[in-house]
C-alpha positions in Angstrom: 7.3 10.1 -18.5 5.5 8.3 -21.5 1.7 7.5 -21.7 2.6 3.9 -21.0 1.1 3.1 -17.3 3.3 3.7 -14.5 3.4 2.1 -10.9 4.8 3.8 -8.1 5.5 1.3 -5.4 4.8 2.3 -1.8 7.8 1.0 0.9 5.3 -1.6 2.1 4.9 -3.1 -1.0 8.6 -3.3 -1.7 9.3 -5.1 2.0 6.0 -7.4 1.4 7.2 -9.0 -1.7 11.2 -9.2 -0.7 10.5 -10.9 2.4 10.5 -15.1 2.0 12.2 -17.7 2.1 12.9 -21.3 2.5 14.6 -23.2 5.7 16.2 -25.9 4.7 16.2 -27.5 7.8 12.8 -27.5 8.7 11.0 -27.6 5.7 9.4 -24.3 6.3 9.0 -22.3 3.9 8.3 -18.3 5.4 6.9 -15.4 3.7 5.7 -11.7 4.3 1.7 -11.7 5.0 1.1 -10.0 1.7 3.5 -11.4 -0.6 1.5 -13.4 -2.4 -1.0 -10.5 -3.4 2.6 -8.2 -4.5 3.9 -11.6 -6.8 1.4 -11.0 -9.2 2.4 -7.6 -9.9 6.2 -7.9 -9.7 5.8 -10.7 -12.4 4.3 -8.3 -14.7 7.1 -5.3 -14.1 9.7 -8.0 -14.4 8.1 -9.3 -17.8 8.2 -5.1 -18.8 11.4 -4.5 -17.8 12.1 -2.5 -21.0 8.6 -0.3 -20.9 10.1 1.1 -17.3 6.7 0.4 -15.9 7.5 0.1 -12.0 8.6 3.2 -10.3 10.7 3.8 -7.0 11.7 6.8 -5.5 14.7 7.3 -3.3 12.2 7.8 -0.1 10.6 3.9 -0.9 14.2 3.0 -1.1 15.5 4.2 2.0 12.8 3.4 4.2 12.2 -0.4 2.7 15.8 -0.7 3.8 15.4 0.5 7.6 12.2 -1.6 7.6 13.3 -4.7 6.7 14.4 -6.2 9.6 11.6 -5.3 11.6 9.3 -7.2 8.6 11.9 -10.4 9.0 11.2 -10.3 12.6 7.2 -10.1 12.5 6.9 -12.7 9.3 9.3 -15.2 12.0 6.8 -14.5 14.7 4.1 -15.3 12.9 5.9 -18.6 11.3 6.7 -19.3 15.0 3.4 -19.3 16.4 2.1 -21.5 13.5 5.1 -23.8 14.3 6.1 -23.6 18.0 8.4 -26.4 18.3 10.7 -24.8 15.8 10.8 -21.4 16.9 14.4 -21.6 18.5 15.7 -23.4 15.2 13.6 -20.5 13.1 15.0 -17.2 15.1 18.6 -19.2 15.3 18.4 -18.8 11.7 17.3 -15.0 11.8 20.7 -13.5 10.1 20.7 -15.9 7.3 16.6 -15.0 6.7 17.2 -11.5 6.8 20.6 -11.7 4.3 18.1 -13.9 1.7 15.7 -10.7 2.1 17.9 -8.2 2.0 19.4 -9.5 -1.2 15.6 -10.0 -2.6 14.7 -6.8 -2.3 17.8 -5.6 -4.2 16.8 -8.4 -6.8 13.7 -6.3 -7.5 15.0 -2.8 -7.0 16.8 -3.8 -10.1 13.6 -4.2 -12.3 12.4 -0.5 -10.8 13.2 2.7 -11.9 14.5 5.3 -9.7 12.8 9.2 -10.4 14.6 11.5 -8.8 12.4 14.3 -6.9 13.5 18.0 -6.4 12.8 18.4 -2.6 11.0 22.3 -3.5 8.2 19.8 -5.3 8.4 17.3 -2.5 7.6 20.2 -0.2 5.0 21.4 -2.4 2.7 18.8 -2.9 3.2 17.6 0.6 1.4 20.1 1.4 -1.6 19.6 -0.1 -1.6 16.2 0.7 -1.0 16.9 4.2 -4.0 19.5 3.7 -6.3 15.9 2.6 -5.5 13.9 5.1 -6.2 16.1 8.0 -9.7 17.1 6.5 -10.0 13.3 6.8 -8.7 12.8 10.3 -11.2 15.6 11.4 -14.1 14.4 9.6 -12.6 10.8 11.4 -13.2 12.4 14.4 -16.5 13.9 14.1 -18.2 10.8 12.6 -21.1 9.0 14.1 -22.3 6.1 12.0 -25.6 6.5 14.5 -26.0 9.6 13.7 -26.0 9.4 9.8 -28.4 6.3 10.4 -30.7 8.8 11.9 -30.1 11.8 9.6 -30.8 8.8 6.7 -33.6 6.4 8.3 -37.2 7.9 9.6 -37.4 7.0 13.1 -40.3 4.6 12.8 -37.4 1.9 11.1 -34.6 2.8 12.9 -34.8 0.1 15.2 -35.9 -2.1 12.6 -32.9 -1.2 9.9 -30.2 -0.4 12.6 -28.4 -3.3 12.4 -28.0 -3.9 8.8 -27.8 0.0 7.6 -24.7 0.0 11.0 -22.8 -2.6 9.3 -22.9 -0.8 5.8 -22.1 2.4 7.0 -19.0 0.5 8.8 -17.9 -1.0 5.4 -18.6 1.9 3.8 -16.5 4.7 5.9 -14.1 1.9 7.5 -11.0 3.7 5.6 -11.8 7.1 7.5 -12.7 5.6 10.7 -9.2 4.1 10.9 -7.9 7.3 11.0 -9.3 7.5 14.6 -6.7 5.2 15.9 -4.3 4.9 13.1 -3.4 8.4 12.1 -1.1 9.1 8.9 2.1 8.7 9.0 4.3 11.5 7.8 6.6 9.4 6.0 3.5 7.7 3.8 2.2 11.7 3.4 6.1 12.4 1.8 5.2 9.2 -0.2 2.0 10.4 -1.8 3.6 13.8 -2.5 6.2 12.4 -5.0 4.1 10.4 -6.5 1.8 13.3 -7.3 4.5 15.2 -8.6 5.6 11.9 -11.0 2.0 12.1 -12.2 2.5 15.7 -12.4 5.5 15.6 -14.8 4.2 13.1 -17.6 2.9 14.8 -20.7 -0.4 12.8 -21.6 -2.9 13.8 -19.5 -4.5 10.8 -19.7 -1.4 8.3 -18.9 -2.3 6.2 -16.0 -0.4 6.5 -12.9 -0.6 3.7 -10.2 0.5 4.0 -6.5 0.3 0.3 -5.1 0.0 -0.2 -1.4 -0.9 -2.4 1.3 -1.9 0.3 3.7 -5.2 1.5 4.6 -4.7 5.6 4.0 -3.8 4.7 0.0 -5.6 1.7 -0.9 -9.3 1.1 -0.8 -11.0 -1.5 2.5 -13.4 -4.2 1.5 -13.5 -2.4 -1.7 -14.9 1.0 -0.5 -12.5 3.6 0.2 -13.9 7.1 0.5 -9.7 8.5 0.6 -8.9 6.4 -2.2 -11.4 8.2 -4.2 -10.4 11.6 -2.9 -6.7 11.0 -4.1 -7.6 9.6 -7.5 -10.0 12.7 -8.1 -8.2 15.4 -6.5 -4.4 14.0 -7.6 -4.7 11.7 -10.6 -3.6 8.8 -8.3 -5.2 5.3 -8.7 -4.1 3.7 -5.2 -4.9 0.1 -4.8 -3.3 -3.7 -3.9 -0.8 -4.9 -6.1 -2.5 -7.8 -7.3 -5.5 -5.2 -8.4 -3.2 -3.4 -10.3 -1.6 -6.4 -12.1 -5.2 -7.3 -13.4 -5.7 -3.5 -14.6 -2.1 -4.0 -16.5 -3.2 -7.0 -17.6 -6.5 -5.6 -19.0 -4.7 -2.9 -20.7 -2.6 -5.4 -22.5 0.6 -5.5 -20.4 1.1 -9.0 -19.8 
């Protein structure tokens, strides 16, 4: 892999930005909650086809494909409870929805690249990635925002500060504490393995290798993400939204 910038696309944002469309019938128009924050990235790897910028591994693939009809399902539910008197015209229409989606998301397989991934360096890194995240979860489960307010404020302004100082140290540890109830997903772990050993393989040290995601456990909350950090320092991985990472592109000339 060449020092241009690479994005490795996790399966959500694949889904997110292959799941829309227009009913003809109603006027709606219905789209995946995130896909306007994946558009802007997709535009540039579209506009770079030739620079081989977006990267998919056959994992993403496979799992954007078993997914898809569950994300067609949820985006109609949420269309129908904006529009209730046309939710028996919109879930009548389900199969031709889903074959508009499905033949999206081949549309922008197309402007991906595929990297294959020996499954002995899947295996590998998953490891150690496996190793991060449960540090995490235990730390999750230890952690007691009142407890570092004390350990940080002097009692005589704990009443005083508690409120304020409780809502930082939410923002602040809000990707760990999701771990609580929303542990990681082995399927996302396999994810962050290959891309590791992508980042692994390029020859400039100092190429730039993305890993764009919608989900909590890769990209940063409210801009703080204590995991996101971990994975950038200890892996080489910048994780964030889509849309973050076409303005970094963007910035580094890649229009």
């Amino acid at each position: 892999m060449s020092s241009v910038p690479k994005v490795i696309l996790d399966t959500c944002v694949l889904v997110s930005a292959s799941v829309h469309g227009f009913y003809e019938e109603t006027g709606i128009s219905l789209e995946h909650k995130f896909y306007g924050r994946t558009i802007p990235l997709f535009d540039v790897l579209r506009k770079n086809i030739d620079k081989r910028i977006g990267v998919v591994t056959f994992t993403v693939e496979m799992q954007a494909l078993t997914v898809l009809a569950k994300a067609v399902t949820e985006a109609l539910e949420e269309e129908s409870e904006r529009n209730p008197d046309q939710r028996m015209q919109l879930f009548m229409s389900y199969s031709a929805l889903f074959d508009k989606c499905h033949k999206h998301l081949y549309e922008n397989l197309e402007i991906l690249v595929r990297e294959p991934i020996p499954p002995d360096q899947r295996e590998k890194h998953y490891l150690a990635v496996s190793a991060m995240y449960d540090r995490f979860e235990d730390s999750a489960g230890d952690l007691d925002v009142d407890k570092l307010i004390r350990a940080n404020v002097t009692p005589r302004y704990y009443k005083t500060v508690r409120n304020e100082i409780y809502g930082q140290y939410q923002k602040r540890f809000h990707q760990v504490l999701k771990l609580k109830q929303e542990p990681v997903e082995d399927s996302d772990k396999m994810i962050l393995a290959e891309a590791v050993y992508l980042h692994s393989c390029r020859s400039d040290a100092t190429a730039k290798t993305y890993l764009a995601s919608t989900d909590y456990h890769f990209s940063p909350i409210n801009s703080e993400g204590p995991i996101t950090d971990e994975i950038r320092k200890r892996f080489g991985i910048i994780c964030d939204w889509p849309d973050k990472i076409a303005a970094n592109l963007r910035s580094d000339g890649i229009q």
